[in-house]
N, C-alpha and C positions, 0 to 999 in steps of 0.2 A: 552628783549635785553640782547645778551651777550656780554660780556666787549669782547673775543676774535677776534669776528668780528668787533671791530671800530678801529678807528684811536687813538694813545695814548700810552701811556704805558702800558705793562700790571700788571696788580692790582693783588693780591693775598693777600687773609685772612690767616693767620692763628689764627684756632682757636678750641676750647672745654672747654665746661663750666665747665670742672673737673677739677677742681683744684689738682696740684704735675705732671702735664706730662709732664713736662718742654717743655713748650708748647714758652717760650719766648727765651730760648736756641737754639730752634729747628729754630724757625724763625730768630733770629741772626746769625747763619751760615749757614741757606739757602740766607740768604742777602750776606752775607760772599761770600759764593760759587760764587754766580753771580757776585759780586763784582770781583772776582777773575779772570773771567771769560770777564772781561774787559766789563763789563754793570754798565749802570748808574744806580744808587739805592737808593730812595727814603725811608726809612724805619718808618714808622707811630706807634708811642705808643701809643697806644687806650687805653692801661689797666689806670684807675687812679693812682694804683697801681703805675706803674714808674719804676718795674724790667727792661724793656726791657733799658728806659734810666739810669738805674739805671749801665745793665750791657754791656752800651756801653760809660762809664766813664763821664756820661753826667748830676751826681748829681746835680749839681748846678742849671744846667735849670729848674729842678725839682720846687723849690722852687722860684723860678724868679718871678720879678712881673711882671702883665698883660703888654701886651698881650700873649695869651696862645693859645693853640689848644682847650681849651674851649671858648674863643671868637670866632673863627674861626667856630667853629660847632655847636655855638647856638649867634652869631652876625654878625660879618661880616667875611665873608668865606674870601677875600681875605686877611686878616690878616696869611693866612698859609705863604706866602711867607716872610713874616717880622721873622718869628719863626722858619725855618728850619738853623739847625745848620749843618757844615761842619767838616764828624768824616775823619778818612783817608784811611776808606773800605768803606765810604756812607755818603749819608747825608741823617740827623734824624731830626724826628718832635718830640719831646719829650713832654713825661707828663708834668703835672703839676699839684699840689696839688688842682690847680682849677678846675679840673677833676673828683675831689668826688663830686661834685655838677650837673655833669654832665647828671646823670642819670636821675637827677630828672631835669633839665630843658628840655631835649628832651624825657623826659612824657607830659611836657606841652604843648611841642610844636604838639605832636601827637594828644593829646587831641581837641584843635584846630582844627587839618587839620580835625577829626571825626567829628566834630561838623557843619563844614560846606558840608563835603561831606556828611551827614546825611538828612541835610536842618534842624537841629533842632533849632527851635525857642530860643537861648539862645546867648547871646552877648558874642563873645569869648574874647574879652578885661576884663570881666572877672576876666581871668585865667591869664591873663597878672601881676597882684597885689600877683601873689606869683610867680612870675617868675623875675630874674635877667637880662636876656639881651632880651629872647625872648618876640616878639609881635605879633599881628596876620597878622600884613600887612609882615610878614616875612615870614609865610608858605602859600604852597600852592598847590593843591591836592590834593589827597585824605588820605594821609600820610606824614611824615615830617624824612621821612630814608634818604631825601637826602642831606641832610646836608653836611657831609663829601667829597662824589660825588662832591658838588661842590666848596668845598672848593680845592680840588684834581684836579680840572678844571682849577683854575687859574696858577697854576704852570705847567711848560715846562720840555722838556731838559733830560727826563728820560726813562731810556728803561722798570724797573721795578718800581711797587708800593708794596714794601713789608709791610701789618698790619698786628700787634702783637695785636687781640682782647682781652677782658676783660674774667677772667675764670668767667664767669657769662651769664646768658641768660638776655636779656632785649633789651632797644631799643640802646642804646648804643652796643651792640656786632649785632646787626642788621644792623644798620648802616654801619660798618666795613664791614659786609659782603655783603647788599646791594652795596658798593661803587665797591668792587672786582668781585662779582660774579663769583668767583673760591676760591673753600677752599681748604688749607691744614689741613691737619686732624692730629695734635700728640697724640700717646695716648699710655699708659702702656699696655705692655703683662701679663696682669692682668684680673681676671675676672671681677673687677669692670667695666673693661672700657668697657662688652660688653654693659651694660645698658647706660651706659654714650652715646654712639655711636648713639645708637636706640632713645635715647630723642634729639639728635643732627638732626637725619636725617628727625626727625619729626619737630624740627625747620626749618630746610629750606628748605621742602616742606610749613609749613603756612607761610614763609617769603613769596616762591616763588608765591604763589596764593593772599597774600594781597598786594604787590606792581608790581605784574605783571612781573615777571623776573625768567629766570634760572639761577639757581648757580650750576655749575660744580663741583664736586668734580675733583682734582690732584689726589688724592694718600693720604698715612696712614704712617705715620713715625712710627713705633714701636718704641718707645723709653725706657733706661738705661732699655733694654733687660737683663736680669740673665740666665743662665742655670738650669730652671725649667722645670718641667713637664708642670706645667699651663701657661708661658709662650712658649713654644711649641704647649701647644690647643691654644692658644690666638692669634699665627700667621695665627694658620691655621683657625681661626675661621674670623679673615680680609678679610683671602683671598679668603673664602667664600662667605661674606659677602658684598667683592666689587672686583669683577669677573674681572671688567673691568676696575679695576687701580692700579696702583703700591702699593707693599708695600713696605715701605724701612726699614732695619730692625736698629737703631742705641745702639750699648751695653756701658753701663757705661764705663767712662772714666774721670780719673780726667784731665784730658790734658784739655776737654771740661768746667770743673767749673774753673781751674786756665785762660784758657783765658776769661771766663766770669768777674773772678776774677780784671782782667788786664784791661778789659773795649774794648775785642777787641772778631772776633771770630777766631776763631782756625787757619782760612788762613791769621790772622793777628799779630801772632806769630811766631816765630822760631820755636815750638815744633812740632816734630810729632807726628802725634796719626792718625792710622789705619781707622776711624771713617769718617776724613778729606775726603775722598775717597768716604764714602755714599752720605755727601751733595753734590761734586764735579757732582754725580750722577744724582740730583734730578735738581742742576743747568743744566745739560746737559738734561734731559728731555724736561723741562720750556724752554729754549733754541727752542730745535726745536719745540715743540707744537707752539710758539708765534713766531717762524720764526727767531731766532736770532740761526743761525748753525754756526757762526764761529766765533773760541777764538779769541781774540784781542789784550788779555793780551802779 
């Protein structure tokens, strides 16, 4: 199933298990953009980390007690609605501290769905006695990705779903990407990232074959681009690399850490910065791909 084809809003991941691509930057004023662009905008902090709420002035939620978007994605999904906060370019599903535990309960809950789509002779209640909220009468199929999906089901009203995944590979940034099945890809004009890329797109090829789903790539943000030579091969080695989709090129700019700074993105400031113009871009892309051609703003 592609998320493109149904009815909904559309969903988009951003994500890369390399950690430093300011990969939560990236997706904060791509939300920005759209935002701007007069669309509704849902924006999902997946990282347990908590930068993205961190740099949408939303510390406090961070620490809040339950309920959280870890009840919601390993209890009861409709708890999203109870926790979506209203910022004044979007509204945020923010971290929560209860989200380092998160990893490890939708292992258990995978574990589970394996053991019955296996037919193995072992009682998944179990694995219930080192799990926090999950139980076995809560998953079901052959996987337990879809957690988020349906948490992302109960709520309305929204033209986009922007997720800020974990710089981490697991079932948590699977999830993320399971819920969207379209990614945004950030990554340094660095050689490092050509490897980073290559174990990405090997991720969601075995995502796409164990729960049965395409995930589209968007496009490649080159991001805090320098005037180097190796960032010069590293554009051209994207555009190599994915023939068939944008790459946007975005160069350092403090404009972009002081609005992060501020708790807003850059179309939610007074300043200008040159940059504003690439996401302005990328919203304009997502735009017409998911059918939304005209500003409103």
């Amino acid at each position: 199933m592609n998320r493109g084809s149904t009815s909904g809003p559309a969903r988009i991941c951003v994500t890369n298990a390399k950690g430093g691509t300011g990969k939560t930057t990236v997706a904060i004023n791509v939300a920005g953009a759209l935002s701007d662009r007069g669309r509704d905008v849902l924006f999902v902090d997946l990282d347990p980390q908590g930068n993205a709420t961190e740099g949408l002035g939303l510390v406090d939620a961070y620490d809040a007690q339950p309920p959280s978007l870890f009840d919601a994605l390993t209890g009861d999904p409709g708890v999203l609605a109870e926790i979506i906060i209203e910022h004044e370019e979007m509204d945020v599903v923010p971290s929560n501290i209860d989200m380092l535990q998160a990893e490890h309960e939708l292992t258990i809950a995978d574990l589970i769905a394996r053991i019955d789509a296996r037919g193995l002779d072992i009682d998944p209640s179990v694995l219930s006695q080192f799990a926090i909220n999950v139980t076995p009468e809560m998953v079901s199929g052959s996987h337990a990705l879809d957690t988020l999906d349906r948490a992302l089901d109960t709520v309305t009203g929204y033209d986009y779903v922007i997720i800020d995944s974990p710089p981490f590979y697991g079932n948590l940034t699977d999830t993320g990407v399971f819920a969207a099945q379209h990614v945004l890809v950030p990554a340094l004009a660095e050689a490092t990232s050509e490897r980073a890329i290559e174990l990405l797109m090997d991720q969601m090829v075995a995502l796409e074959q164990q729960a049965d789903i395409q995930v589209e790539m968007l496009g490649v943000v080159a991001n805090r681009i320098e005037t180097t030579s190796e960032a010069e091969t590293m554009l051209k080695w994207f555009k190599a690399a994915f023939p068939d989709s944008p790459v946007w090129q975005v160069r350092k700019r403090v404009a972009l850490q002081r609005a992060y700074t501020e708790g807003k993105s850059i179309f939610g400031t007074e300043e200008q910065c040159d940059m504003a113009d690439v996401f302005s871009d990328i919203a304009a892309r997502f735009d017409e791909k998911f059918g939304y051609n005209k500003v409103t703003a």
